[in-house]
C-alpha positions in Angstrom: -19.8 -17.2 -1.3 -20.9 -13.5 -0.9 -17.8 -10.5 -0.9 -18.2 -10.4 2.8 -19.5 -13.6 4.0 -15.6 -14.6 4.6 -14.6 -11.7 7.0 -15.0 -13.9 10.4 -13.3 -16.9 9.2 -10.3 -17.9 10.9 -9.3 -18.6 7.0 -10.0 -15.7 5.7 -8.9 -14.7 2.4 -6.7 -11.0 2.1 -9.8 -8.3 1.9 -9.5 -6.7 -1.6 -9.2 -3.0 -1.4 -10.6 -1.7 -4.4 -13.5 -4.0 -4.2 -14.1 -2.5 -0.8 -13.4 1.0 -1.3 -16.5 0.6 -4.3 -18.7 -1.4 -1.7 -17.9 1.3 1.3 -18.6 4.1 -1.2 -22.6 3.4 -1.0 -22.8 1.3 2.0 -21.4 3.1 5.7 -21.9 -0.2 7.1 -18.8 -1.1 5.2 -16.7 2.0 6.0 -15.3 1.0 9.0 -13.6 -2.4 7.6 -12.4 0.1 4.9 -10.8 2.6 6.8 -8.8 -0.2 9.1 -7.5 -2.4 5.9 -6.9 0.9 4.3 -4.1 1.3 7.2 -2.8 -1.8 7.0 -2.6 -2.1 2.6 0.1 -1.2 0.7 -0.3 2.1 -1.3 1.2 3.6 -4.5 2.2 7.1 -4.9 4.1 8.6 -7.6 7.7 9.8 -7.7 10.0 12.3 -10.1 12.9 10.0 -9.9 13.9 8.0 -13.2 10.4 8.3 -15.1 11.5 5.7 -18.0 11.5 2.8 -14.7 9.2 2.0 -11.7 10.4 2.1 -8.7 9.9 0.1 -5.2 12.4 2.4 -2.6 11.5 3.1 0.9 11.1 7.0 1.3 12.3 6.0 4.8 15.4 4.9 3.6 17.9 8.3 3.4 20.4 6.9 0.8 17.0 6.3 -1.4 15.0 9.7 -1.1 12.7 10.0 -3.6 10.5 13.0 -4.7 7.3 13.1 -4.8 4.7 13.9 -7.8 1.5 16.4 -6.2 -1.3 17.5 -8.1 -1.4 21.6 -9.3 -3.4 22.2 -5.7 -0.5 20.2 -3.7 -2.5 17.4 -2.8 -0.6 13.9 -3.1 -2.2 11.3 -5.3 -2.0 7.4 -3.7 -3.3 4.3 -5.3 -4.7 1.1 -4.6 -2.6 -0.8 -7.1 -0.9 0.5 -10.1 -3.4 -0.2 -12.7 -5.6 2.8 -11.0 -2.6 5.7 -11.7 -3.8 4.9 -15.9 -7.6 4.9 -15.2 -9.3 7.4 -17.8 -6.0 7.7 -19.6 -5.5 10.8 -18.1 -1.4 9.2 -17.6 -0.2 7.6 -20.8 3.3 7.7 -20.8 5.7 5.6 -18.1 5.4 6.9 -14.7 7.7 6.4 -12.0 6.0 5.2 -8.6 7.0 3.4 -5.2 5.0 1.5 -2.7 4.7 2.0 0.9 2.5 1.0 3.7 -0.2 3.1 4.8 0.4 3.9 8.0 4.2 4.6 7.5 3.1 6.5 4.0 0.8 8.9 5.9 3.6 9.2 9.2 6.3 10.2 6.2 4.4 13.3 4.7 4.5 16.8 6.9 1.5 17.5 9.2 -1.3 18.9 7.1 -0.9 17.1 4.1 -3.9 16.1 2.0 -3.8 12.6 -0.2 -6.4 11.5 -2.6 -6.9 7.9 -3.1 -7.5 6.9 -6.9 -7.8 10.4 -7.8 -8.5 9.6 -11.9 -11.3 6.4 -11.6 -14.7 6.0 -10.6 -14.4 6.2 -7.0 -12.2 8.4 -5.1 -11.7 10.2 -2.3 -10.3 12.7 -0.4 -8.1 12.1 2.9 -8.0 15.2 4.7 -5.6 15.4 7.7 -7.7 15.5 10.3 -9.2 12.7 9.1 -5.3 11.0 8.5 -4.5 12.1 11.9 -8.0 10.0 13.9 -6.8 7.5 12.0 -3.2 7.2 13.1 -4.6 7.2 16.5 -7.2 4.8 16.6 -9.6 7.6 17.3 -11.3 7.7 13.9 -14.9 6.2 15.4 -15.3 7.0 18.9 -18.6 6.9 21.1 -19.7 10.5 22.1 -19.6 9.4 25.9 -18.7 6.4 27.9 -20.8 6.1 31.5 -20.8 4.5 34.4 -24.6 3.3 35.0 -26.1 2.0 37.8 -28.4 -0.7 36.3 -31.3 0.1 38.5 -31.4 3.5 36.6 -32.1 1.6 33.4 -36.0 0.9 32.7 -35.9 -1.7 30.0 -39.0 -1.0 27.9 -39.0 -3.8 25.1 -39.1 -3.9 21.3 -39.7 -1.0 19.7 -43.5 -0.3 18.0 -41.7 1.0 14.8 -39.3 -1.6 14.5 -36.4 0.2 12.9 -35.6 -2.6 10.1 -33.0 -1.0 7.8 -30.9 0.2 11.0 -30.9 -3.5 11.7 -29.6 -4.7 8.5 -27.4 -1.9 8.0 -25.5 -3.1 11.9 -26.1 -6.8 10.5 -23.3 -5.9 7.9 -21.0 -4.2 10.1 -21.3 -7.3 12.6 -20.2 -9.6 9.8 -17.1 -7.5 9.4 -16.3 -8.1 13.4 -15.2 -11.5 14.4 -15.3 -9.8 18.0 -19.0 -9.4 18.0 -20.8 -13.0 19.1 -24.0 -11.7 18.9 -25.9 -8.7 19.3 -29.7 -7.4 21.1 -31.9 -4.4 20.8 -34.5 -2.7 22.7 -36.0 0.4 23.9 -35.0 1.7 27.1 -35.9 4.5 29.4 -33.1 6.6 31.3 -34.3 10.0 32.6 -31.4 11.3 33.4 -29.9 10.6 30.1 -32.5 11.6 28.0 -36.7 12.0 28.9 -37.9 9.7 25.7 -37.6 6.0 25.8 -34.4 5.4 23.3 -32.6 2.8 21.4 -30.0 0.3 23.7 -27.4 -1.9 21.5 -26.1 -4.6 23.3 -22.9 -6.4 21.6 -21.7 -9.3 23.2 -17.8 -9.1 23.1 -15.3 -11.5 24.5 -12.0 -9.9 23.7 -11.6 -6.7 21.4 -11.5 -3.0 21.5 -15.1 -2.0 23.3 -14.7 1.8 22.7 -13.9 1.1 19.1 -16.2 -1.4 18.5 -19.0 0.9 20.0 -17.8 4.1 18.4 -18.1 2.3 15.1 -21.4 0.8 15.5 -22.7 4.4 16.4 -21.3 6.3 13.3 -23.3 3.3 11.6 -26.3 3.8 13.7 -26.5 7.6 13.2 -28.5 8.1 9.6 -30.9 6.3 10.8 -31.7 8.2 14.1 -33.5 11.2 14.5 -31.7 14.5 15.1 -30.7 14.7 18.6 -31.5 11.3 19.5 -29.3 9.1 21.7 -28.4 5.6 21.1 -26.6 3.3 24.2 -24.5 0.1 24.1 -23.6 -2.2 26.7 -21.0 -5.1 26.6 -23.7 -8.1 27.2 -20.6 -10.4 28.1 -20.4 -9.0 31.4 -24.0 -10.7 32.6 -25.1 -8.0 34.6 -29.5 -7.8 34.8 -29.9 -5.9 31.7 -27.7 -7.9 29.7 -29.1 -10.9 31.0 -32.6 -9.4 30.4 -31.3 -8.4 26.6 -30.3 -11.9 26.2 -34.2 -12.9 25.7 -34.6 -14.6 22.1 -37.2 -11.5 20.8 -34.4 -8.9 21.6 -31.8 -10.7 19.8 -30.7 -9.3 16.3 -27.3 -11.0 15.1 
């Protein structure tokens, strides 16, 4: 069985990190799955407390304050999992570290901080806090604009001539990471008022879930393979309204 053909299983196995962080790194269908188990993982970060030990303490915790090892620049170094603080051999000697969850690791540092995750193997990266603080929120993939359209404003012009293939197969992979997402249908569409070329609409069947979310996710996906400028529109095809009913036709669907 395939890395990711698990993720909509209702017995899904715990998503490995590191694995993902490597897939995500050349694959941005894969980046949002990696940015929402990265909240929810345990990290490592390192500590100045007794260096000869390891140690597990809650920085939360006030009888148990622990300091906290930065790089020369000030940037904090976190980990997936101890073995990556030794990568390289760049650390040799006994280190002190703690765990901590994500979400409560980021909320713990000052406003402004910047981590690096891994910061001595292979694949690393940079958090910067902008980037930390979309993600507390839940606001790290949203749609550039949510509308209210009448249907009748919507000219549904079928499949488009230059099928766009690797778009396809790039959302294909995103939709396996979404046990939301039923099923999913693409066409061209026409919508003067939102833009005077026929364009691409993605309609995602979703019975429960986080639309805006879902949407925003799918559209940071969609985005290197659009042309510069061009829009593309998603409709919830669970709602049965004409064009979702008209997208529902077997040579629109995609997923």
């Amino acid at each position: 069985m395939g890395l990711f053909n698990f993720f909509k299983s209702k017995k899904a196995e715990p998503v490995n990190l590191e694995l993902l962080f490597q897939k995500a790194a050349n694959d941005n269908a894969l980046r949002p799955l990696f940015y929402r188990t990265l909240l929810q993982s345990e990290l490592i970060f390192l500590t100045v407390e007794d260096e000869q030990n390891t140690t597990e303490q809650n920085p939360d915790n006030k009888k148990n304050t622990l300091s906290v090892r930065t790089l020369e620049n000030g940037v904090v170094p976190i980990f997936t999992s101890p073995d990556r603080i030794f990568d390289k051999n760049i650390i040799t000697e006994k280190i002190s570290y703690a765990r901590l969850n994500a979400k409560a690791l980021f909320e713990s540092f000052k406003e402004g901080t910047i981590f690096i995750l891994n910061p001595y193997s292979d694949f690393s990266k940079e958090l910067f806090p902008e980037e930390i603080s979309k993600l507390l929120k839940n606001e790290f993939y949203e749609p550039s604009k949510i509308l209210k359209v009448k249907t009748k404003e919507i000219i549904l012009q079928g499949i488009p001539e230059n099928y766009p293939i690797n778009l396809v197969e790039s959302l294909k992979r995103y939709f396996d990471t979404r046990e939301e997402i039923k099923a999913a249908y693409l066409a061209l569409i026409q919508m003067e008022s939102a833009y005077p070329q026929p364009y691409l609409l993605l309609g995602l069947e979703i019975n429960k879930g986080n639309l805006v979310s879902i949407f925003g996710e799918a559209c940071e996906i969609a985005k290197p393979y659009l042309d510069k400028g061009e829009p593309i529109d998603m409709i919830n095809t669970a709602e049965n309204d004409k064009i979702s009913n008209q997208l529902k036709k077997l040579e629109y669907k995609i997923y």
